[in-house]
C-alpha positions as CSV (number, residue, x, y, z in Angstrom):
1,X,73.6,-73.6,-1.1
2,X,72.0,-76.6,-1.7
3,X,74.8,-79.2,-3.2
4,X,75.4,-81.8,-5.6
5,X,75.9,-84.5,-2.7
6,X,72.0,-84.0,-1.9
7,X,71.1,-85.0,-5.1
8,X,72.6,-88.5,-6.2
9,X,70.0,-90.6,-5.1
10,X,68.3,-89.1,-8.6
11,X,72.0,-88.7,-10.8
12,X,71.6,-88.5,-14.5
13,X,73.9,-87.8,-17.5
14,X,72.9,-83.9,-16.5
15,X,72.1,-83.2,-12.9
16,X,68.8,-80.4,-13.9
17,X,68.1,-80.6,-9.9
18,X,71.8,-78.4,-9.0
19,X,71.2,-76.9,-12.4
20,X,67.7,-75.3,-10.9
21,X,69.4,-74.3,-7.7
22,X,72.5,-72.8,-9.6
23,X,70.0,-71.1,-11.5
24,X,68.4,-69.9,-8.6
25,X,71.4,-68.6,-6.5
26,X,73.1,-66.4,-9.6
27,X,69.7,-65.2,-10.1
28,X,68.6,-66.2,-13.4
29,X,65.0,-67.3,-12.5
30,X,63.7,-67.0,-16.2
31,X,66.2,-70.3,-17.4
32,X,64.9,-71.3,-13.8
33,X,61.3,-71.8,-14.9
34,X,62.2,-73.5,-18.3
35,X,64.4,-75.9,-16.1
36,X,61.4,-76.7,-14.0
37,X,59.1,-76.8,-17.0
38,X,60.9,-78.9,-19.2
39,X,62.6,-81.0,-17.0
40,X,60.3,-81.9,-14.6
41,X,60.3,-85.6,-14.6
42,X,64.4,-85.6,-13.9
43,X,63.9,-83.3,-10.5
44,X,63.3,-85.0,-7.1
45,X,59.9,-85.8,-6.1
46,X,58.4,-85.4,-2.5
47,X,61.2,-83.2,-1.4
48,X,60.0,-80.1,0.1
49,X,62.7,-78.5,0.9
50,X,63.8,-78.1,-2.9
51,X,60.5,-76.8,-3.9
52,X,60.3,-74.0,-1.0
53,X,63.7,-72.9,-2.0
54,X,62.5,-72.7,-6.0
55,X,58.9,-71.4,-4.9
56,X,60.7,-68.6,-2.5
57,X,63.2,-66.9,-5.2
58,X,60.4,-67.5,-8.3
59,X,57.6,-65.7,-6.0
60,X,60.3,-62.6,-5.2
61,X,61.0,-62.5,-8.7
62,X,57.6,-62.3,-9.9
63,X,56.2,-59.7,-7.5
64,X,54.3,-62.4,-5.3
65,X,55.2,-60.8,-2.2
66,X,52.2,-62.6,-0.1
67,X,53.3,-65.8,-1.1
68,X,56.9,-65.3,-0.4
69,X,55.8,-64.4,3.1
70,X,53.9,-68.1,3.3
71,X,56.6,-69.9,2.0
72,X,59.5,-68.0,3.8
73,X,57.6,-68.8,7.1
74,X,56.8,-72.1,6.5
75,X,61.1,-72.6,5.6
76,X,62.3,-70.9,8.8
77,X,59.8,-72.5,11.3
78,X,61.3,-75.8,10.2
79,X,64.4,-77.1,11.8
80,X,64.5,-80.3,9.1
81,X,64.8,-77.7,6.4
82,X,68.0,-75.6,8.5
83,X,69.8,-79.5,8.7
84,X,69.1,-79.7,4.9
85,X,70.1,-76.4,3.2
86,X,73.3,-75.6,5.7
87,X,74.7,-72.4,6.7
88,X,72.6,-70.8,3.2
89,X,69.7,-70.7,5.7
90,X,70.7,-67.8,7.1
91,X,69.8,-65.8,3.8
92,X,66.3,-66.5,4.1
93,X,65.8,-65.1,7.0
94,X,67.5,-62.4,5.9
95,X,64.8,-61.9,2.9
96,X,62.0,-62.1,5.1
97,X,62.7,-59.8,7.0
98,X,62.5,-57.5,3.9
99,X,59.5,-59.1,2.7
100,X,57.9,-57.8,5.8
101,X,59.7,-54.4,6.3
102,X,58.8,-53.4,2.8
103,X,54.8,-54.4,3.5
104,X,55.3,-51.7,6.7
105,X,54.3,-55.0,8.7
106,X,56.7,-54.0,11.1
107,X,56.2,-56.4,14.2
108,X,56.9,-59.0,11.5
109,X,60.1,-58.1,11.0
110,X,61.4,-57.8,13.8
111,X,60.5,-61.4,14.6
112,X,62.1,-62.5,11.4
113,X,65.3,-60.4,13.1
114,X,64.7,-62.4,16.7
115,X,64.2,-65.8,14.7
116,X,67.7,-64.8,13.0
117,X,69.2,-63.8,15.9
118,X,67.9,-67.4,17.7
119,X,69.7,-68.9,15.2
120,X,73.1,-67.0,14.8
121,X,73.3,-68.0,18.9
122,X,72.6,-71.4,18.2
123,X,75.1,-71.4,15.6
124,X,74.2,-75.2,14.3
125,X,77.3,-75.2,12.0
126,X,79.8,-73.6,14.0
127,X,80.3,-70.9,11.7
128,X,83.3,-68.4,12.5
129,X,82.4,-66.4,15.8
130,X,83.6,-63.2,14.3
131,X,81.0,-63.5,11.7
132,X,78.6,-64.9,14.3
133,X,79.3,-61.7,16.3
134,X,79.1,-59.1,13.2
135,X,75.5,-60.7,11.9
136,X,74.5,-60.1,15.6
137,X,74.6,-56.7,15.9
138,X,73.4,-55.9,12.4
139,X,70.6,-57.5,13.3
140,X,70.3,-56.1,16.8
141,X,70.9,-53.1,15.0
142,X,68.0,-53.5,12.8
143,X,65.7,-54.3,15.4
144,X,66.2,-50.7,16.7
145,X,65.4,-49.3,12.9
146,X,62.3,-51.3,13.1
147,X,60.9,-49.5,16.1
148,X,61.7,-46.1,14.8
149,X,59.8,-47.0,12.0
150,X,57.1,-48.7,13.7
151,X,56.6,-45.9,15.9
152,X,57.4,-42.9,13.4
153,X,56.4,-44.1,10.0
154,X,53.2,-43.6,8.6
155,X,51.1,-46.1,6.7
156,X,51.0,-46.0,2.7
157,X,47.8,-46.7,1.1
158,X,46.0,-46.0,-1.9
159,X,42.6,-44.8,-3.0
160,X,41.7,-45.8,-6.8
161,X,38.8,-43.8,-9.2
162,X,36.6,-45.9,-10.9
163,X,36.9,-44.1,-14.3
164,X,40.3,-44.5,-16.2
165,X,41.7,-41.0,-17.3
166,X,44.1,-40.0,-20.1
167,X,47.3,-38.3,-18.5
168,X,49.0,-36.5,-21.3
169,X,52.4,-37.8,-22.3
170,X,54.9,-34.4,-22.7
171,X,57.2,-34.0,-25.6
172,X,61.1,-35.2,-25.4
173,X,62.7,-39.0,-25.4
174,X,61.8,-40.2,-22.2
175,X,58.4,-41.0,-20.5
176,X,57.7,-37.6,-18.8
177,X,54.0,-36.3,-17.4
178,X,52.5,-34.1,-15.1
179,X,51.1,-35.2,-11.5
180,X,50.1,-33.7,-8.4
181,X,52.3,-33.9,-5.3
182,X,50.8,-32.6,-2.2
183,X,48.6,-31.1,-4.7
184,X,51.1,-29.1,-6.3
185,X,51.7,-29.8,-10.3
186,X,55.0,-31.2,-11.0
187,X,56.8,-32.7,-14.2
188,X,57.4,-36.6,-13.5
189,X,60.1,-38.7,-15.3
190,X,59.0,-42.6,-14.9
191,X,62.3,-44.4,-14.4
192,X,62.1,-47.9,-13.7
193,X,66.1,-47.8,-13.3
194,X,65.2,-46.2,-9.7
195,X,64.3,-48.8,-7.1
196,X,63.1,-46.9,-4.7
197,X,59.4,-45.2,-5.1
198,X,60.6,-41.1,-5.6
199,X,63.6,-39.0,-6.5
200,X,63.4,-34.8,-6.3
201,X,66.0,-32.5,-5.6
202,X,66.0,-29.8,-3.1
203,X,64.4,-26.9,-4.6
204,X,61.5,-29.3,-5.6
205,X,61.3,-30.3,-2.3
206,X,60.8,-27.3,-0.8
207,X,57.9,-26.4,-3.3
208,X,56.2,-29.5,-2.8
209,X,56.5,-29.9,1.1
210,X,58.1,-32.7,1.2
211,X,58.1,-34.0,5.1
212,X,62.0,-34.8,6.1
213,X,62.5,-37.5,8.6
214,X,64.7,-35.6,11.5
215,X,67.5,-37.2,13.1
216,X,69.2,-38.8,10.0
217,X,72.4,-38.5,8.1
218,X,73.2,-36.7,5.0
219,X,75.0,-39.5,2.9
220,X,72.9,-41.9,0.9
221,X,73.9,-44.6,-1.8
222,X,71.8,-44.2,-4.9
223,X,73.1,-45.8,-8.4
224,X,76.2,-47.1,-6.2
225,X,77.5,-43.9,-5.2
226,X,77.4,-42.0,-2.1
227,X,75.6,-38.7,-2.6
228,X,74.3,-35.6,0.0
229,X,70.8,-36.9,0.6
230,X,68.0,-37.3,3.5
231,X,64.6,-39.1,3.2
232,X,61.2,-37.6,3.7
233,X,57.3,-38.6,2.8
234,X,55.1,-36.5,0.1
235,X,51.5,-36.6,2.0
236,X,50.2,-37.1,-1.5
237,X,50.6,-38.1,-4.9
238,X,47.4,-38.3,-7.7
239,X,47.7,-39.3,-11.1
240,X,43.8,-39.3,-13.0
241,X,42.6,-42.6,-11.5
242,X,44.5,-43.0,-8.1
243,X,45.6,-41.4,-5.4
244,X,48.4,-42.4,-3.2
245,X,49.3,-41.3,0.8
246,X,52.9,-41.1,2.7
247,X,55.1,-42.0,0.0
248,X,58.9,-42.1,0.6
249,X,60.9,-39.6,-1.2
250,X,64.9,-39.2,-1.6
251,X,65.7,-35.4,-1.7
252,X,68.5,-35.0,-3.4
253,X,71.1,-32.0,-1.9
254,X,73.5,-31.3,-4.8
255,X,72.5,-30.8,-8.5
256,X,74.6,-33.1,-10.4
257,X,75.4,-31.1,-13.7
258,X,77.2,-32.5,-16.6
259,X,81.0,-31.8,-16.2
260,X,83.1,-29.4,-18.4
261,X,84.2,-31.8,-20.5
262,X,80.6,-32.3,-22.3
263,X,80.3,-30.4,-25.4
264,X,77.9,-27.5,-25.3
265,X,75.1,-29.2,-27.2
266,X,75.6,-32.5,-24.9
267,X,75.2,-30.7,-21.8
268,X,71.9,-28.8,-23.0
269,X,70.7,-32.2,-23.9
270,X,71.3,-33.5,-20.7
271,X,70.2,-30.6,-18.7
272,X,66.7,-30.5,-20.9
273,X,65.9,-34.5,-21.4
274,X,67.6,-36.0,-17.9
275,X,68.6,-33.7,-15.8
276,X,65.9,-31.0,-14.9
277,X,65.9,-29.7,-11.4
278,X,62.5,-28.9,-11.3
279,X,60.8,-32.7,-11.9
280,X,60.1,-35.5,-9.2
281,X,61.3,-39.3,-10.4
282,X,58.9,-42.0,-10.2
283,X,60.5,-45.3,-9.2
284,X,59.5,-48.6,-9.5
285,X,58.5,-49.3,-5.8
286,X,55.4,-47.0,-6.7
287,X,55.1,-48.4,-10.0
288,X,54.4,-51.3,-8.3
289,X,52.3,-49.6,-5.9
290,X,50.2,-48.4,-8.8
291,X,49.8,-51.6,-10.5
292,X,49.6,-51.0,-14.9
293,X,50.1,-48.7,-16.7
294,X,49.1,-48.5,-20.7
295,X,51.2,-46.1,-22.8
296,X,49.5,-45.1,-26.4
297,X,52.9,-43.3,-27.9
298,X,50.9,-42.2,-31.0
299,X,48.2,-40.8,-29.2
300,X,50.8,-39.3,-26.7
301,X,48.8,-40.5,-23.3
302,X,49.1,-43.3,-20.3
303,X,46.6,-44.8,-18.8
304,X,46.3,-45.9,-14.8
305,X,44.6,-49.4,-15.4
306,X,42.3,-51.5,-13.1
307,X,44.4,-53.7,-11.1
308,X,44.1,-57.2,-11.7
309,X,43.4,-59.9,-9.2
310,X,46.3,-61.8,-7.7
311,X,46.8,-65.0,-9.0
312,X,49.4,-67.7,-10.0
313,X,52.7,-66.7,-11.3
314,X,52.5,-66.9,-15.6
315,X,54.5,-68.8,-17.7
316,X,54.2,-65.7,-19.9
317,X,55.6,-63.4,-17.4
318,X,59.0,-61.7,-19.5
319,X,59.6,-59.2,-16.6
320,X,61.3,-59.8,-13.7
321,X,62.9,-58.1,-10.4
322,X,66.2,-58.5,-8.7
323,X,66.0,-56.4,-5.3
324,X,63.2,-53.8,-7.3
325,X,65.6,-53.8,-10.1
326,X,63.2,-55.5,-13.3
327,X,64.7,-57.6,-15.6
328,X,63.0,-58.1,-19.0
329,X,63.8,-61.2,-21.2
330,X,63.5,-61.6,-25.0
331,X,65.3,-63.0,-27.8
332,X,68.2,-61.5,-29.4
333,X,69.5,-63.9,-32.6
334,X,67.6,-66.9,-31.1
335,X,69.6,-66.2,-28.2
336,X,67.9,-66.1,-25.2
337,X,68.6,-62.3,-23.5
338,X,67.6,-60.7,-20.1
339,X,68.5,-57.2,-19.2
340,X,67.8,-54.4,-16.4
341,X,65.2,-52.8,-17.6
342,X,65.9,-48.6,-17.9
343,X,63.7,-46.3,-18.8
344,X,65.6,-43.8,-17.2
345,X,68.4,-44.5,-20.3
346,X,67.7,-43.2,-23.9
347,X,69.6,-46.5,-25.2
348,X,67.7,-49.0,-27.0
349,X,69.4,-52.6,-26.5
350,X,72.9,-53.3,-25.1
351,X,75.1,-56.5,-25.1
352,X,77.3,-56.6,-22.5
353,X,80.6,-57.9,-24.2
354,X,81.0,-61.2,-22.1
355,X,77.3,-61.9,-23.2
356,X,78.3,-61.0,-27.0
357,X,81.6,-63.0,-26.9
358,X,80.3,-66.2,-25.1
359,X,77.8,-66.1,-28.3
360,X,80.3,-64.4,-31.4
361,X,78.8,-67.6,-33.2
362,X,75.5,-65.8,-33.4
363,X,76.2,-62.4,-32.5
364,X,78.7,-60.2,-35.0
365,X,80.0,-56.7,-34.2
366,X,81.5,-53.8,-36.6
367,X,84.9,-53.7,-36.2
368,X,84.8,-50.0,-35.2
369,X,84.6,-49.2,-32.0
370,X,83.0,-45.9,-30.7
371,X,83.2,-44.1,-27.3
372,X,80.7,-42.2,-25.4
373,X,80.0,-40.8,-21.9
374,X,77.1,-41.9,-19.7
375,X,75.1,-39.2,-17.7
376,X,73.2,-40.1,-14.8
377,X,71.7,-38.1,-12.0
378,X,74.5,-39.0,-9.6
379,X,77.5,-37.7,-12.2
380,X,79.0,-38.5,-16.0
381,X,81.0,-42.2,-16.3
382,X,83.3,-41.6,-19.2
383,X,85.1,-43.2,-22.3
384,X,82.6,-46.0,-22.5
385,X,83.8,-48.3,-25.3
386,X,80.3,-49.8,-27.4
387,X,80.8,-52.0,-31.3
388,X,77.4,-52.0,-33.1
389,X,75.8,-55.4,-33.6
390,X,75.0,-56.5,-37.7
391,X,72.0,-57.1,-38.6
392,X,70.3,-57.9,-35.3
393,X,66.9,-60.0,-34.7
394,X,64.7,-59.6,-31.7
395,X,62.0,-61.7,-31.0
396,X,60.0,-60.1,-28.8
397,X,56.1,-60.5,-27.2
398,X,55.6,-63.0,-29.7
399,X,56.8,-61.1,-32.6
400,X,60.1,-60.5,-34.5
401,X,62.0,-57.3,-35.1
402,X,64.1,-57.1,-37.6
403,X,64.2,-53.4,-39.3
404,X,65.5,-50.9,-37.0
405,X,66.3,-46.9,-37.5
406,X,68.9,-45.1,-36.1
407,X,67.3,-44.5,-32.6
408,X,67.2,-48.7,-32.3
409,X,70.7,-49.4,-33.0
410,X,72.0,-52.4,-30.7
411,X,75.3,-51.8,-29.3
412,X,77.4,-54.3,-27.2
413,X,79.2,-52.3,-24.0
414,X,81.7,-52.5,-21.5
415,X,79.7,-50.4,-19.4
416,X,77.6,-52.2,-16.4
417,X,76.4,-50.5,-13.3
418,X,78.3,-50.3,-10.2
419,X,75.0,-51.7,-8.0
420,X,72.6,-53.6,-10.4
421,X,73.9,-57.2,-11.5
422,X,73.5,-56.3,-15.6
423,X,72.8,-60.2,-16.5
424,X,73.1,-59.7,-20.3
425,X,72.8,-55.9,-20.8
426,X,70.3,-53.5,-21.1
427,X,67.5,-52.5,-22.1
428,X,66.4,-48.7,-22.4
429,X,63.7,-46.5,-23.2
430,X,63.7,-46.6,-27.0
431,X,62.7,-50.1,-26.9
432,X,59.2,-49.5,-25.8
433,X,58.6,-46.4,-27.5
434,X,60.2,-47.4,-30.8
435,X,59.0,-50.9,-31.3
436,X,55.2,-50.3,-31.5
437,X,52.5,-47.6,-31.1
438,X,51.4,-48.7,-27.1
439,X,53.3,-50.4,-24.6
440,X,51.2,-51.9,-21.4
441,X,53.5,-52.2,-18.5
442,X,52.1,-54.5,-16.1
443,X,53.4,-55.3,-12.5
444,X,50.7,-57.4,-11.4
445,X,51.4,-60.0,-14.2
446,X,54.7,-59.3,-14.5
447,X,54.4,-58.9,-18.2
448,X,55.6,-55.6,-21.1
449,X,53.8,-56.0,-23.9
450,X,54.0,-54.4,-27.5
451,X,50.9,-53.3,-29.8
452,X,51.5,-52.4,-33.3
């Protein structure tokens, strides 16, 4: 990490340059950008290797993939920069390789690996050999992945329609309609809480065709636990407007019902809202694939938009991703609030209790607590402790929320996922559908915006 010591030649009663980097390095790159913003005049001037490092995370962040790439380069081509930022370096090249590998630019990445690798044997700051030697052959290791996939994985790309088409929006509490998967109809749920780009279990696979990659393992990690699951490719997937080619799919082996211990009625409800064996899951590496997506709720229909031209990252940008995990911020009390962004969870808003007791000054919870249990497709977490907050306030899009029903309660949890950093809580479902009539989702601009 950059450190303090680099800085005093510019030391003021608050040091906003390690500020920006701390910001940076725990991943909070929305308080990044007001740092930068406000504070401009207090950070170093000139010094390159403090804006690459800001410019890298802010451009992952926002979805500026292309622009990562430049800046990544330009950072690990430079042996200045490796003297100045210290054994952290060794992250970076670590991201770029991603960068590359998730752009199918395969040759790429495996240069990123070999510039790694050139590295970890140079070993400028005599780091511990063990670790030298375990970096080494994980990245020897993913050189060989590279290959296979170079050689055996075949090229996504997309085809849009000129004409925007309604797709009807079906009944229930999450975002569910109907697509074509190698031509075959199928029920979709779109759950930006999945990373990857789609989810189906066996039986759908089978219906659909999916194409499973041969020579793998049976054990994947999906929401942090390890499941029965291999990896395939769906040939195609159309939606009214696009149509998409060779898109990865996790086949799910085992059905996760609800356990025994659900009432009855709770595990219909699962079983009917979440849990349907017969529906593929949309993740948000096709979301992003896709581009924008407009959702009229009143009407009951989304809309593929046009795609918009790349461009500089906004300053109103509230979304966010951590490793294709998005992040929305907002306002919760005049606090300032970001949270994983789940519309695969019926909740509505959720404190985290360290975020609600660092701010009890603002934030007041019933006394009562309540208990619930969480299902998800990978198995039920139970005897969940939640308070309800009083009287909340949300200003969000430019607007404040203030009167809220029963399906907008704000709760603050103990729950946080195993595998995704929770920063202040979460934020489910229910707040785009309840908080206006249409909700445009938009991963070019990294924006969510709210229409009465």
């Amino acid at each position: 990490m950059l450190c303090c010591s680099i800085f005093s030649f510019a030391q003021t009663e608050r040091n906003y340059a390690q500020e920006l980097i701390d910001l940076l390095h725990t991943e909070r790159y929305f308080e990044a950008r007001e740092i930068k913003s406000k504070y401009a005049s207090y950070l170093p001037e000139n010094f390159r290797a403090f804006d690459l490092i800001y410019d890298i995370h802010m451009a992952l962040a926002f979805n500026k993939p292309d622009s990562a790439i430049v800046y990544l380069e330009e950072l690990s081509d430079n042996r200045d920069y490796e003297r100045i930022l210290g054994p952290v370096i060794g992250s970076y090249y670590g991201r770029l390789v991603i960068v590359y590998e998730e752009s199918q630019q395969f040759e790429r990445s495996i240069a990123a690996v070999e510039k790694h690798l050139d590295y970890l044997k140079r070993n400028p700051f005599s780091m511990d050999q063990k670790f030298i030697e375990s970096e080494t052959r994980e990245g020897q290791n993913k050189i060989v992945s590279l290959k296979e996939k170079l050689k055996n994985e075949p090229l996504r790309r997309i085809v849009r329609y000129s004409d925007v088409h309604n797709i009807e929006l079906k009944d229930g509490e999450y975002i569910r309609f109907d697509a074509l998967y190698n031509g075959k109809e199928e029920e979709t749920l779109f759950d930006t809480g999945f990373p990857a780009f789609c989810l189906v279990y066996e039986a759908t696979a089978n219906d659909i065709g999916v194409r499973i990659t041969p020579d793998q393992g049976t054990t994947r990690m999906i929401n942090g636990k390890p499941v029965r699951a291999v990896e395939g490719f769906i040939d195609s997937v159309e939606l009214k407007g696009v149509k998409l080619y060779n898109i990865p799919v996790f086949v799910l082996k085992d059905k996760p019902l609800p356990t025994s211990y659900l009432s009855p009625q709770a595990q219909a409800y699962s079983i009917k809202e979440l849990l349907k064996e017969k529906q593929v899951i949309m993740g948000v590496q096709m979301m992003k694939m896709i581009g924008r997506f407009e959702f009229d709720w009143k009407a009951r229909t989304l809309r593929i938009l046009p795609r918009q031209e790349p461009g500089e990252i906004s300053p109103a940008s509230n979304l966010m991703f951590i490793k294709n995990f998005p992040y929305l911020n907002l306002k919760v009390n005049d606090l300032d609030f970001t949270g994983f962004f789940d519309s695969g969870s019926n909740a509505f808003l959720s404190l985290t209790y360290p975020y609600s007791s660092a701010n009890s000054h603002l934030i007041e919870l019933e006394p009562q607590k309540q208990v619930y249990d969480r299902v998800t497709f990978t198995g039920t977490e139970r005897h969940i402790e939640r308070q309800k907050v009083k009287n909340p306030h949300i200003y969000f899009d430019g607007r404040k929320y203030d009167n809220f029903g029963v399906a907008s309660e704000v709760y603050a949890s103990d729950w946080m996922w195993t595998e995704v950093k929770s920063l202040d809580g979460e934020v489910g479902v229910r707040f785009i559908k309840n908080l206006g009539s249409k909700c445009i989702l938009d991963f070019d601009a990294m924006t969510v915006k709210i229409e009465e």
